[in-house]
Phi, psi and omega in degrees: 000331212277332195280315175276035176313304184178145192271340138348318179300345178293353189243319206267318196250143189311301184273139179277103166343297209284329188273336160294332179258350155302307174298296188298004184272324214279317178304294109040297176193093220285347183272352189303121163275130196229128176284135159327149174196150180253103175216172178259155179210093198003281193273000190229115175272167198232143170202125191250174243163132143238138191246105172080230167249044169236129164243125202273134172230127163266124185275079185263139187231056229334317191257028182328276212294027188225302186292343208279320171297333179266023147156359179284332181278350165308303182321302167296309188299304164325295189294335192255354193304186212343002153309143164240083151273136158225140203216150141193182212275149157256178188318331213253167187298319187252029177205147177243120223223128160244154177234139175242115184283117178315293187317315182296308199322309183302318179279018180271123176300166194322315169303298161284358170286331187263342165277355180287328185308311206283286218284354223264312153313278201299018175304333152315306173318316154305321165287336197301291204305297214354274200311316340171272210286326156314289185302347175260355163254028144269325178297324192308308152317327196258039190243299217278335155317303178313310185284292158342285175320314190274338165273007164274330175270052187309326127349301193235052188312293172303294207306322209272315165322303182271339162305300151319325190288302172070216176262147178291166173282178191274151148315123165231149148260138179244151183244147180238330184229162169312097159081036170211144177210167169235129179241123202279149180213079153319141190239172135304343183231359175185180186235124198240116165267109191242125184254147158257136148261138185223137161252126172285334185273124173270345173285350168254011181308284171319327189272331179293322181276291205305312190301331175296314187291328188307294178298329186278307185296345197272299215240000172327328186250326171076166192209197175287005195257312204232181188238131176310170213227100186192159200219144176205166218266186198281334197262331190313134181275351194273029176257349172308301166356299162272359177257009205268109171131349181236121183265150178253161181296317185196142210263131132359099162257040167228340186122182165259102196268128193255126182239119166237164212238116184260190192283327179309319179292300190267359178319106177066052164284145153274180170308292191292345144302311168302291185322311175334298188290334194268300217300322162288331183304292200263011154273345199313339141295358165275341179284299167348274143332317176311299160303321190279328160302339165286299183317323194271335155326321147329283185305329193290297200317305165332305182310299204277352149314287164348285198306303185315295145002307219249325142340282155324292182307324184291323161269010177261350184270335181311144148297114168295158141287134198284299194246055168334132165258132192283153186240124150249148175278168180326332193224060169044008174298147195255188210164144163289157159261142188284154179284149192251000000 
């Protein structure tokens, strides 16, 4: 009930309903018997428990074990720091077991008790950034470095800037989704995320590459609201440069989309700016899908306007008969006879 809420959350929201209104009951009433339940969370399913006065949550994430060494288990330890929470990997490659203590929960105040709710709901999310969010507090670090070094050097400013700065972490590819992949490329002065889109249905292909190429030419320069931008087709060669050395599982039939975040975006950035920034990023198929359903609602609707349209115009185009003779029925009412 709580998941059909409304189909638009397939796009938009952040947080899992059903795991909000489980944690809030508990917050509510720390004393609460909870049945075991099973749900999906698109790419992630969830299945909770309870032992005792701990309620055990499981996290299966197909692709766990490829986000969780590049910066997602940093990520949880933060975004959970003074919650009582406890999280670790569970036996199997792809799943993660948190323990939630009922009793702390209950006594936490109003305020941090909803914020425990809210962060605790959003654990996709945290798995989605982890890699993300890693590499951009690194940019962050080699940024305010970077400013340190050239004002003891004033002389030597680039050289001292780029000696501080040092080497970037390596280009990773990651896969997040079925037949999607991300590949994160660190720079010295900015960070390039290049997403694959893929579609299953081949009637929105063609409709998915217009909405791209649309959104990349939109966002080419990029400004303070948004990050420069560009989209190249799955054959295209200038995307080799940045792919070189990282292979995807499966090559994209709508293509690839490039974002890039520069050193200006994280400058003196907090932790929570960086999530802020990493979150569209690396959600950007839920906008995506978001958009492309409307559009194609849009076109229906547009279609069955026409028709309706067209329809009309097709019975006012009928021949009339000049001197039409009226017909009666049986029970003696006269009528026109319709035209043939």
């Amino acid at each position: 009930e709580a998941v059909a809420m409304s189909s638009d959350r397939l796009y938009l929201g952040e947080t899992c309903p059903a795991l909000q209104l489980l944690l809030q009951r508990l917050v509510d009433d720390p004393k609460a018997q909870l049945e075991e339940m099973d749900f999906q969370d698109f790419e992630v399913a969830f299945s909770t428990s309870l032992e005792g006065d701990v309620l055990v949550l499981k996290v299966a994430y197909p692709f766990l074990m490829q986000v969780w060494p590049q910066g997602t288990e940093e990520l949880l330890q933060h975004v959970w720091q003074g919650l009582p929470v406890r999280f670790a990997l569970a036996g199997r490659d792809d799943e993660m077991k948190i323990a939630v203590e009922k009793a702390a929960l209950g006594r936490l105040e109003a305020s941090e008790a909803a914020r425990c709710v809210e962060r605790l709901s959003s654990t996709r999310i945290w798995l989605l950034i982890g890699p993300l969010v890693s590499r951009l507090s690194w940019l962050r670090d080699a940024v305010r470095k970077g400013d340190e070094a050239a004002k003891k050097a004033p002389l030597n400013a680039q050289e001292a800037r780029t000696a501080a700065i040092g080497q970037p972490p390596e280009a990773c590819m990651l896969q997040l989704r079925n037949q999607e992949s991300c590949a994160i490329v660190p720079k010295p002065d900015r960070i390039i995320v290049i997403l694959s889109i893929h579609l299953d249905d081949e009637t929105d292909v063609a409709l998915g590459r217009a909405f791209c190429q649309e959104f990349a030419e939109t966002n080419r320069k990029g400004n303070e609201f948004s990050l420069p931008c560009s989209f190249h087709e799955p054959k295209d060669k200038n995307m080799l440069s940045d792919l070189r050395g990282l292979a995807a599982n499966v090559t994209p039939n709508v293509g690839f989309l490039s974002l890039t975040l520069t050193d200006q975006h994280v400058r003196g950035a907090s932790e929570e700016r960086l999530i802020a920034l990493a979150t569209p990023v690396m959600t950007f198929r839920n906008f995506f899908l978001f958009h492309l359903k409307h559009t194609k609602s849009f076109l229906h609707s547009r279609l069955r306007k026409r028709l309706d349209n067209w329809q009309q115009q097709i019975g006012k185009a009928r021949r009339r008969r000049a001197n039409q003779e009226k017909r009666r029925l049986i029970s003696g009412k006269e009528f026109n006879p319709p035209t043939r």
